[in-house]
Structures are given as C-alpha cells and as structure tokens.
C-alpha positions as CSV (number, residue, x, y, z in Angstrom):
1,X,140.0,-99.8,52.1
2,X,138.3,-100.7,48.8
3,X,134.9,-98.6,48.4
4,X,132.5,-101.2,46.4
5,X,130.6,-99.1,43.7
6,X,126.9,-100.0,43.0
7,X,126.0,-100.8,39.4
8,X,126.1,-98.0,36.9
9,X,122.7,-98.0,34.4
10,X,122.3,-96.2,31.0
11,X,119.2,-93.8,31.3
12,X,117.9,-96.2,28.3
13,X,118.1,-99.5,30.7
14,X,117.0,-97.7,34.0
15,X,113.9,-96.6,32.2
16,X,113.4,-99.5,30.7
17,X,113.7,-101.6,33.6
18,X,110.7,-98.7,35.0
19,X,108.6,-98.9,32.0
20,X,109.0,-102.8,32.0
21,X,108.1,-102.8,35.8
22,X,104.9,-100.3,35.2
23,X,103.0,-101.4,33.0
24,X,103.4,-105.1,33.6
25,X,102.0,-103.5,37.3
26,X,99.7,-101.5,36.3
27,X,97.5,-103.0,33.6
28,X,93.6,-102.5,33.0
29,X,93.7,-99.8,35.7
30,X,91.2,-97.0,36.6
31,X,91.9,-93.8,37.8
32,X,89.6,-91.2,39.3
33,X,90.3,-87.2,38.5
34,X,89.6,-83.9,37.2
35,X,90.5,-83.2,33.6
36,X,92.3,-80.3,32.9
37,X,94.7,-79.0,29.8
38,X,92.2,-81.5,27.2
39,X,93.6,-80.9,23.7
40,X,93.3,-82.4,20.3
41,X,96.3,-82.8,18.4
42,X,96.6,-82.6,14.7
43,X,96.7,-86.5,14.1
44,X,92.9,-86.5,16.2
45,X,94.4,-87.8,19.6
46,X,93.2,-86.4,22.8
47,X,95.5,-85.3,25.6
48,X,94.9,-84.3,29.0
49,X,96.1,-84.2,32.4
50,X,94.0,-85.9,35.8
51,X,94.8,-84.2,39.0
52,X,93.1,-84.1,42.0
53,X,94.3,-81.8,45.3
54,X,97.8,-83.2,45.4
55,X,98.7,-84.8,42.1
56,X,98.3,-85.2,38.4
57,X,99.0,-87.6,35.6
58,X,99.1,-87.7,31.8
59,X,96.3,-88.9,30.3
60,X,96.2,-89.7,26.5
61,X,93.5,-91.2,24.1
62,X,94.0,-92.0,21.2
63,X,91.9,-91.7,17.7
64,X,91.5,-95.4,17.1
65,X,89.8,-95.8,21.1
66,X,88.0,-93.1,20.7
67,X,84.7,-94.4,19.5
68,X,84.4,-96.9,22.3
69,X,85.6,-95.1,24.7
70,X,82.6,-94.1,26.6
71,X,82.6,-90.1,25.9
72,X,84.8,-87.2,25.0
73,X,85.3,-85.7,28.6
74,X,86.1,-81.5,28.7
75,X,88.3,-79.7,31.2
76,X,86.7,-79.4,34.6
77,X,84.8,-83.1,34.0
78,X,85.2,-85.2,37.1
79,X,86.0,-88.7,35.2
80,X,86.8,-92.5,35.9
81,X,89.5,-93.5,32.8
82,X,90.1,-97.2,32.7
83,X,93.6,-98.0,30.9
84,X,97.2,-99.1,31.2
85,X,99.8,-97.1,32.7
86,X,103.0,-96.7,30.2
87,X,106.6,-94.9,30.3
88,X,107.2,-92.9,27.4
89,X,111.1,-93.7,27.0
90,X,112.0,-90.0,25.2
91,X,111.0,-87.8,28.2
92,X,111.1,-90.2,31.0
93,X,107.7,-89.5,32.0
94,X,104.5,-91.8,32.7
95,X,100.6,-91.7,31.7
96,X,98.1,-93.4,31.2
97,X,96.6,-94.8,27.3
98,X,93.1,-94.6,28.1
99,X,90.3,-97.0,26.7
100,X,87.1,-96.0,28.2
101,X,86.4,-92.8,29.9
102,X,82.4,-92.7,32.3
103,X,81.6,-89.7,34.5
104,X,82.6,-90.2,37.8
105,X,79.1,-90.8,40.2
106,X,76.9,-92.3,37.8
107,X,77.6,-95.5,39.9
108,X,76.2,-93.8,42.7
109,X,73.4,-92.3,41.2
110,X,72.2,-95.5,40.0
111,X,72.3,-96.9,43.4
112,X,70.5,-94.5,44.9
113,X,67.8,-94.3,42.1
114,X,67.1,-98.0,42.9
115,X,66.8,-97.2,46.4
116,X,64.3,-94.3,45.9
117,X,62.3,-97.1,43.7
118,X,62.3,-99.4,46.3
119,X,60.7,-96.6,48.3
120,X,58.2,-95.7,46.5
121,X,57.2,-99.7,44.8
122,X,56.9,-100.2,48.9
123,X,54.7,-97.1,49.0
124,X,52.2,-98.7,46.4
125,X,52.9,-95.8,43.9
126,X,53.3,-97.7,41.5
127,X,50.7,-100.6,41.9
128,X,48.6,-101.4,38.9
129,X,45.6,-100.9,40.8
130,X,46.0,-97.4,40.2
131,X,46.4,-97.1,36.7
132,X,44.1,-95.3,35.2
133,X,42.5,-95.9,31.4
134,X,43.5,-93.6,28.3
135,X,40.9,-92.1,27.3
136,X,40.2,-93.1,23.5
137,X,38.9,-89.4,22.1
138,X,40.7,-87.0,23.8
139,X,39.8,-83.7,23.0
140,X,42.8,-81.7,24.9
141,X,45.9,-83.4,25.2
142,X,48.4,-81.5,28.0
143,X,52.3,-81.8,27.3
144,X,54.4,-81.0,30.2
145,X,58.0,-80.1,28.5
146,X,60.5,-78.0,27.0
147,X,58.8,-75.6,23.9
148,X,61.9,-75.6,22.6
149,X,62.9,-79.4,22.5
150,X,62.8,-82.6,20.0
151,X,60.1,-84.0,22.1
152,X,57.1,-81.4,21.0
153,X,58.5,-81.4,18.0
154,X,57.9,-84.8,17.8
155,X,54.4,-84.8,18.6
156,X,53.4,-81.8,16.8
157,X,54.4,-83.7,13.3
158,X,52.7,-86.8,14.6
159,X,49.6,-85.0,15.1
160,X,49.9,-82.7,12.1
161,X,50.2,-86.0,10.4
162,X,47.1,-88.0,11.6
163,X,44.9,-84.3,11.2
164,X,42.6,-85.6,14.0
165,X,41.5,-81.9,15.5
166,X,43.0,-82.6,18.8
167,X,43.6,-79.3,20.7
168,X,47.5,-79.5,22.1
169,X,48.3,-77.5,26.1
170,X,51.7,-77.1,26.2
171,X,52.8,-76.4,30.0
172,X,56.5,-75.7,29.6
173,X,59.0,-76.6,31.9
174,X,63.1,-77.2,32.2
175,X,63.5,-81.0,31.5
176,X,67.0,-81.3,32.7
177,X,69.7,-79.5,35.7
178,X,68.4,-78.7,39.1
179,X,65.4,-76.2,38.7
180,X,63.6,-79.0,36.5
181,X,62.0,-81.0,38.9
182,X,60.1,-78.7,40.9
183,X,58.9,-77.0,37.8
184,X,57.6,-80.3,36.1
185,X,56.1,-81.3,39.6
186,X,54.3,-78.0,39.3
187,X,52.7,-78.0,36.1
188,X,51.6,-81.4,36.9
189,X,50.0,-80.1,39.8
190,X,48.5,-77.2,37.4
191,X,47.4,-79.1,35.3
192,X,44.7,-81.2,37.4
193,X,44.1,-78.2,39.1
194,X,42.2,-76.4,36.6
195,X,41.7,-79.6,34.6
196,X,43.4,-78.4,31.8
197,X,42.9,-81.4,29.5
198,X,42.0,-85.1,29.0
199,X,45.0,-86.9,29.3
200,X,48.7,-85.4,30.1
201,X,51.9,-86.3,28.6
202,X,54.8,-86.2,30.5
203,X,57.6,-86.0,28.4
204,X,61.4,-85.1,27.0
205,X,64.0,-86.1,24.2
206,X,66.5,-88.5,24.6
207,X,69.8,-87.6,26.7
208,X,72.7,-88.9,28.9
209,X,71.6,-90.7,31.9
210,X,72.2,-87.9,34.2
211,X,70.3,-85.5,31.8
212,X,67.3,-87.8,32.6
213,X,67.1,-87.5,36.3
214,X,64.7,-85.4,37.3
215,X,61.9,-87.7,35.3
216,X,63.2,-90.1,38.5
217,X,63.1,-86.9,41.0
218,X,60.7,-88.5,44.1
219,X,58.6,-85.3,43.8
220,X,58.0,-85.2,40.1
221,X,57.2,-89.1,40.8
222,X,54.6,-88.1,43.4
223,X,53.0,-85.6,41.3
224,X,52.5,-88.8,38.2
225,X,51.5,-90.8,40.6
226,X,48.7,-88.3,42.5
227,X,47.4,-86.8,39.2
228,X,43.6,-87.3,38.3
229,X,44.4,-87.0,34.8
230,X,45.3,-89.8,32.8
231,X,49.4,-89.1,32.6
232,X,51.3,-90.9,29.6
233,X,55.1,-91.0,30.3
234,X,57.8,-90.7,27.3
235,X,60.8,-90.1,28.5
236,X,64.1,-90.8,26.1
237,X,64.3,-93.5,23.7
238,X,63.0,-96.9,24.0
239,X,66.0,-97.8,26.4
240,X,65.2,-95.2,28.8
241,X,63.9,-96.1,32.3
242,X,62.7,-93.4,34.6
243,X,60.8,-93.6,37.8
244,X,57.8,-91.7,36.1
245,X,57.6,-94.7,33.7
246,X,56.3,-97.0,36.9
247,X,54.3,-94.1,38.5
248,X,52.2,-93.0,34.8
249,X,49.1,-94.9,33.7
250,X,51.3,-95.6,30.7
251,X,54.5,-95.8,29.3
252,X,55.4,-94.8,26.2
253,X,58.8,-95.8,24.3
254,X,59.5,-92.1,23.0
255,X,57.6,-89.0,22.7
256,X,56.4,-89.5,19.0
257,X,55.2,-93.2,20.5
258,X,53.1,-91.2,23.3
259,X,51.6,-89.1,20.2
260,X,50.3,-92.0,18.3
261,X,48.7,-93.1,21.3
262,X,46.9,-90.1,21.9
263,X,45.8,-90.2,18.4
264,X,45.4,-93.6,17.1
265,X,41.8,-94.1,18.1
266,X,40.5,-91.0,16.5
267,X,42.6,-91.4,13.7
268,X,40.8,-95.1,13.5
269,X,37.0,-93.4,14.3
270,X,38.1,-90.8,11.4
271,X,38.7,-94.2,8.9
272,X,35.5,-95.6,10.2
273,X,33.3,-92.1,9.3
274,X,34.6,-91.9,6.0
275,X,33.2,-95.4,5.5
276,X,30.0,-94.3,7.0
277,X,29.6,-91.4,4.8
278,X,30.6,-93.6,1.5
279,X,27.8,-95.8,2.6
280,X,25.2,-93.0,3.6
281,X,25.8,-91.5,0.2
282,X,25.0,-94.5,-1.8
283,X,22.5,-95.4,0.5
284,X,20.8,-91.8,0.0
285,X,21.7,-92.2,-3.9
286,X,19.1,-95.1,-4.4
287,X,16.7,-93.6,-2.2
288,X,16.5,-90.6,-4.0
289,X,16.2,-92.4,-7.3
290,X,13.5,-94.4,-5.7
291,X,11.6,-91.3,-4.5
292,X,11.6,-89.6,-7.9
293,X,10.0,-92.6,-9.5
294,X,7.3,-92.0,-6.5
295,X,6.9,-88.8,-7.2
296,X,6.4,-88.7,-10.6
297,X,3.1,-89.7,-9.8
298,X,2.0,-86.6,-8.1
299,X,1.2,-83.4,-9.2
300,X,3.2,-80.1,-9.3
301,X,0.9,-78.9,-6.8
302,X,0.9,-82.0,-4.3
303,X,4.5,-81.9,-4.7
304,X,5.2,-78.6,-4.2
305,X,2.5,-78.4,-0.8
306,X,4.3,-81.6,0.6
307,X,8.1,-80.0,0.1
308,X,6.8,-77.0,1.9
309,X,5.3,-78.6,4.9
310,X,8.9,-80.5,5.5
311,X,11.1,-77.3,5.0
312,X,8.8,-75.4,7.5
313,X,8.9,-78.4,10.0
314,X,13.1,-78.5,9.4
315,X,13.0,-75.2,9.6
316,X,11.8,-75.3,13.4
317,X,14.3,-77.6,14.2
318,X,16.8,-75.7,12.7
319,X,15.8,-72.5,14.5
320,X,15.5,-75.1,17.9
321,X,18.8,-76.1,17.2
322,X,21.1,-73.0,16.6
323,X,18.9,-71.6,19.9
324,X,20.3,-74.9,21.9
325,X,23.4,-74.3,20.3
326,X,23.9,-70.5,21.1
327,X,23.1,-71.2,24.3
328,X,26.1,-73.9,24.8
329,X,28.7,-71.7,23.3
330,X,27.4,-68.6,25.6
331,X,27.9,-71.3,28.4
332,X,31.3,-72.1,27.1
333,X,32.8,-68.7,26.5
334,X,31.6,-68.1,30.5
335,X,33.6,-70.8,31.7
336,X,36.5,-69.8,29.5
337,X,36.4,-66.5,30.3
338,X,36.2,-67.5,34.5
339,X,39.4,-69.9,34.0
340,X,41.1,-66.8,32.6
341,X,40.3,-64.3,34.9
342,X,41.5,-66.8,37.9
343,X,44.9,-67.1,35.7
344,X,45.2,-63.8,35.3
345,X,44.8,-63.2,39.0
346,X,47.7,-66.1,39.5
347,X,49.8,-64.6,37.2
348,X,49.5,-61.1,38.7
349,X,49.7,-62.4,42.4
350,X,53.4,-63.9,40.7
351,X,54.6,-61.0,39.3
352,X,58.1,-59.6,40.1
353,X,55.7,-55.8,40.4
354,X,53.6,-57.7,43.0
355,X,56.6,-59.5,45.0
356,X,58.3,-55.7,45.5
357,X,54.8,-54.1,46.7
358,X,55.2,-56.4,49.4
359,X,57.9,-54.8,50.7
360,X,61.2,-56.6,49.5
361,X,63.4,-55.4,47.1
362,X,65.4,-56.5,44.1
363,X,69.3,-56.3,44.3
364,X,71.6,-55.6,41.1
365,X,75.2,-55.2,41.8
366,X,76.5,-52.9,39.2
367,X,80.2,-53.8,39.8
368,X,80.1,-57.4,38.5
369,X,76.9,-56.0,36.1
370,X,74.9,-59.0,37.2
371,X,72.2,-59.4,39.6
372,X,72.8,-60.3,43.0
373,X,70.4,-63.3,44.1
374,X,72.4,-63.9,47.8
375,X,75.5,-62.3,49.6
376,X,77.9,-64.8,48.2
377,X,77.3,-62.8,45.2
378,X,78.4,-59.1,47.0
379,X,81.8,-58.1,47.9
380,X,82.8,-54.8,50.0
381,X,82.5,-51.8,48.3
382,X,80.2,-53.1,45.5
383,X,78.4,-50.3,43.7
384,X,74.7,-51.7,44.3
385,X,71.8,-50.7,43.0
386,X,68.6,-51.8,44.8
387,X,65.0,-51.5,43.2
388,X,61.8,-51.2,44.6
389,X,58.5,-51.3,43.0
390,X,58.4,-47.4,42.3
391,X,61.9,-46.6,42.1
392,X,65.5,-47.0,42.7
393,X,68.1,-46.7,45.7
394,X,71.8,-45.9,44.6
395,X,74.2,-48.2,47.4
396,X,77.2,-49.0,48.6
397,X,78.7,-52.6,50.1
398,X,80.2,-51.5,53.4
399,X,80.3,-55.0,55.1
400,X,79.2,-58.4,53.9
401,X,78.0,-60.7,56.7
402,X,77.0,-64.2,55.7
C-alpha cells in the first residue's frame, strides 16, 4: 500500500503564504483593547501589546505615524487602533502597524451628550427668551474655576491690561474628573445666593474632549441656566462646545475672550473720560483767563470778600458731602461685615471639628498609612486608628462586612 505524503513547505513559504493571506485579509482594521508593556525604542517607535480577558496582540507605531495618529496612549489606556495586520517573517509572529489610535468610548459619550441636549433644548433651557443682558459696568466680576489654571491666568492679564478697577471673586472649583460637577454646580448656586457679583464667568482652559465634560454635566447645566446673575461661559478654545455654552447668557470663544467682554465697555467709558477731562481742562483754561480779565476790575477788597463767600459756601458742601459720604461707607462696612459673619457661620457649620461633634468619627487605617473613606478600604486585622472630635481610639479590624 503506497502512503501519499502531503506537500512539504519551507518555514519561509508557509509564512509567507500566512503573511500574504493576513494582511491582504485584514487591511484598515480596528481593534479594541487595553494597552499594556508601551515602550519607546531608541529609533522613536512605540510598542505595545492589546489584550483583553483572553487574548493579546502586538501593537507597533511607528515614528513617521505618530503625529497623526490621534494620541500617544500609556499602559492601562482602554484604546481603539485602526491599522493593518502584518506577519513579521523573522519570528513568525503577527501585529498590528497602527495609524491612528482614539480612546475607546468617546463615541459613546458623544452620543449620549447629544441626547442630554436634546433633553434639556426640549426643556426650554436653553431658549433665547431667557438670556439675560451683560451688564456693561460691572463692578464685581465672579469666576467659577481652577486658581491654579490657564483660564484665571488668562483673565487676570486681560484685566491687568485694560486697568479698569474691576474687583475679581474667584470661587474655585475642580474643572475636570468626577468631583467637578457638583462643585461647579455649587458655587454657581453660591454665588446668586449671596449675590456675590455682577456678572459670573463660568470658565476653564482648553483640554481633551473628555476633560471637558462636566461643563456638559446636566446639573452644572441647570445651575447656568437657573442663575439670576448674568453667567458668561468660556469653556476651551474656540472649537469647544459644551452644554453650558447653550444654557449661559453668553458664550465666549476662550477665557481671555470672556475677559474682554467683561471689560471692554469700561475700558471704552475710561477712553471717553479722558476726552472729557482734555476738554473740561481747556474749557476751564479760557474761562479762567476770561475771569482774570474780569477781575482785574475790582478791588483787592471786593475780590478778596467775593473769594470768601464761595469758599465758605463750598465749604458747607464739602462738610455736607463727606457727612453723606461717611454715612454710605458706615452702611457698607455693615453689610460687609453681615455677609461675613453668615460665611463664617457656613464655614464653621462645614468644618471637619463640627461634623465629629455630631457624633461620627473619622477612620485612618494605619496599616496602609492612608485614610479609610469606606470598608473597601479595610482588611482584617488592620491597625486602625479612629478619631473623634476630642481624642483618639486605638483599633483593631476583626471582621469586615460589606
């Protein structure tokens, strides 16, 4: 009995009958994963391996893709690469040459952002009818954003620049990750409560798309869209959208843009008071050359009992005046002094001294050396030290029960 033998292939030809059948395949693809193992080699080419729960591939981009290819992603990113699939011959192994690389989600996001628009466009929150008018002389401008970011930085040199006396409240907040929203919603809120100032800038820096997401967070939107105050929104660059953009009285392109808003009217009524006082001065100039001719045909005496009778009358009104105007800063300094107090009292009712007074207590697990905010973040036999408002209990975990 002859035994027919099937055909015998080189490792050279059976991969390159693979590598031709791959990537003619599996062109232009995308591939969803976690990066892990991202390195940069010495020539500037990125490698890195996508896996998921029960496989991984080779990833690779190279130096000359890199500057259109989206972003540089870092191990643990969740990422969408869009390339061909090819066979490296030597090693016998496959990967994928990447030419873009997005965040895996944003898709989503966007979608539901439109959604939540939808929502609230139906709602009316963002009808024009509500708009309300910038005023054109502020005298306290309100800044809801990071003390620490581009955007005040912005608007402090805009309004250094223009020198138009404008007094600045900043009411700091996050402006990106999960805390932010319900901390910019509250100082919008704060603001109108104690009507902190004239018009309110809600505002951040430029950033990624998702870094922008709690300006489109449905409760910050609210807060825009409920505020007495005037609210300007500058958000990003120019080609920013956010949701705060439809819900503010304005939209401003960038932060330094919201700035020169705020400013540009006094910086005009400024312009036009130096003119008036160029003319009063020239004005007052002939006059006075006009009364000296006049008065050259009095006597010392006449002169001297006329000057005195106007002094003593401006006098009065001088007196009159700095009576009135004691009186309005006395009045001022009262309501100042009330607004404080009631912050004071806010701040105190907030304090972490207050909180433990009423009974709870403050948890610091000295194992891990970090403080223990839920019981995910205790394990048995934790050394645990727990503080109360006038003093300290030395623990131990026993059980955890979640």
């Amino acid at each position: 009995m002859t035994v027919r033998r099937a055909r015998c292939y080189k490792v050279s030809e059976i991969t390159g009958l693979i590598k031709d059948y791959l990537e003619g395949e599996f062109y232009s693809v995308q591939i969803e994963g976690e990066v892990s193992g991202f390195k940069v080699s010495s020539s500037g080419h990125y490698y890195f391996t996508l896996k998921d729960n029960e496989a991984a591939i080779s990833g690779v981009l190279f130096q000359r893709s890199a500057r259109s290819a989206g972003y540089i992603p870092a191990n643990g990113d969740l990422v969408v690469v869009t390339g061909n699939i090819s066979v490296y011959a030597k090693s016998g192994s496959y990967q994928i040459i990447c030419s873009y690389i997005d965040k895996a989600g944003l898709g989503d996001i966007f979608t539901q952002l439109e959604k939540r628009k939808q929502k609230l466009a139906a709602e009316g929150l963002f009808d024009v009818s509500r708009k309300k008018a910038i005023p054109l002389y502020p005298k306290r401008v309100g800044v809801v954003t990071s003390p620490t970011g581009a955007a005040i930085r912005d608007i402090l040199k805009v309004l250094k620049r223009r020198n138009n006396n404008i007094n600045l409240v900043i009411l700091p907040a996050p402006v990106q990750g999960d805390e932010a929203a319900p901390v910019i919603a509250a100082q919008i809120r704060r603001a109108n409560m104690f009507r902190m100032c004239d018009v309110l800038l809600v505002s951040r820096g430029g950033g990624a798309p998702e870094d922008l997401l709690p300006f489109s967070d449905e409760e910050v939107v609210r807060a825009v869209a409920a505020s007495d105050i005037p609210v300007i929104s500058a958000v990003g660059h120019e080609i920013d959208v956010v949701l705060t953009d439809f819900a503010a009285d304005m939209r401003a392109p960038t932060p330094s843009a919201a700035a020169e808003i705020v400013s540009k009217e006094a910086g005009n009524l400024l312009e036009r008071i130096n003119g008036c006082k160029e003319s009063m001065i020239g004005s007052m100039e002939s006059r006075i050359e006009r009364a000296k001719l006049m008065l050259s045909a009095f006597s010392y005496e006449t002169f001297q009992r006329n000057i005195v009778g106007v002094l003593d009358d401006r006098r009065q009104r001088l007196s009159m005046a700095e009576d009135d105007c004691r009186r309005i800063i006395s009045d001022i300094i009262k309501e100042k002094k009330h607004r404080l107090e009631l912050l004071v009292m806010e701040l105190n009712a907030s304090s972490p001294e207050a909180i433990l007074r009423k009974g709870y207590a403050s948890v610091f697990n000295v194992s891990s050396g970090k403080h223990a905010g839920s019981a995910e973040n205790i394990h048995a036999d934790d050394e645990l030290e727990i503080r109360f408002f006038d003093g300290c209990a030395d623990a131990r975990a026993i059980k955890i029960r979640r």
